[in-house]
N, C-alpha and C positions, 0 to 999 in steps of 0.2 A: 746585578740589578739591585735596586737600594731597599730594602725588606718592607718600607711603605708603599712602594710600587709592586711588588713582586704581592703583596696582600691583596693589596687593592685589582691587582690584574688577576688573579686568583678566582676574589671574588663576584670580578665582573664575569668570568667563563663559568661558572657558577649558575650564576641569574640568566644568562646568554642560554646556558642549558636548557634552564626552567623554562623560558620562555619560547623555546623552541617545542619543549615538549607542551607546553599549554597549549598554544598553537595547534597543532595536531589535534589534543584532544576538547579545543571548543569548535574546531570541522568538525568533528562526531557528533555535539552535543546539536549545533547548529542545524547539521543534518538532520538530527531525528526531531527537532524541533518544526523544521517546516514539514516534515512530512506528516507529522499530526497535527500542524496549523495550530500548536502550541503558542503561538505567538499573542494572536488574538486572544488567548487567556491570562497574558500576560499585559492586557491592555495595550499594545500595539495594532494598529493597521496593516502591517509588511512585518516582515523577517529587517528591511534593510530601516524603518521604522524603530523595530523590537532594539536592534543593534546599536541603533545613533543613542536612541530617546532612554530606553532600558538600561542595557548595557554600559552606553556611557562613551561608546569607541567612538571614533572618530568616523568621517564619513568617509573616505576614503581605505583605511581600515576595512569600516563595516562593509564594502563595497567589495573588498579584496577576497575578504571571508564566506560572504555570501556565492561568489562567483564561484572559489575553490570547492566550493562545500556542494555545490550542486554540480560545476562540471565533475568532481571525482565521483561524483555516484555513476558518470556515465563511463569515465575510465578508472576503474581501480586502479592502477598503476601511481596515479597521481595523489593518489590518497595516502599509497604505500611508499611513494618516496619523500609524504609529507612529515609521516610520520617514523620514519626515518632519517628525518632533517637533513634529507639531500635539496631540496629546495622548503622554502618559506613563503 
């Protein structure tokens, strides 16, 4: 592999990491946000609001996020194999 590529793919598994682990931990943050209805202090209407308008993600994205974030409170399992990065 030519050592431009071999950096370059390095560093994209890298950020791929990061980004898998960020993942996981703004489900958490997400979580404890609507359950104290944090959002509305953050000058949003919604969680899915807070996500677009706040946060900046995308709608679909924010849509992704909010779903995981509240189905895993009703199955741990899905939280644990989030954060785990068996799925994304």
């Amino acid at each position: 592999m030519h050592e431009n590529v071999k950096r370059l793919h390095e560093r994209a598994l890298e950020l791929a990491g990061l980004h898998l682990s960020s993942e996981a931990e703004l489900i958490t943050v997400l979580q404890d946000l609507d359950a104290c209805r944090g959002f509305f202090q953050c000058g949003a209407s919604s969680m899915y609001e807070y996500c677009v308008h706040v946060l900046k993600l995308a709608e679909a994205t924010s849509y992704n996020f909010i779903t995981v974030a509240r189905k895993s409170k009703e199955g741990p399992q899905l939280k644990a194999a989030t954060q785990e990065g068996l799925i994304t």
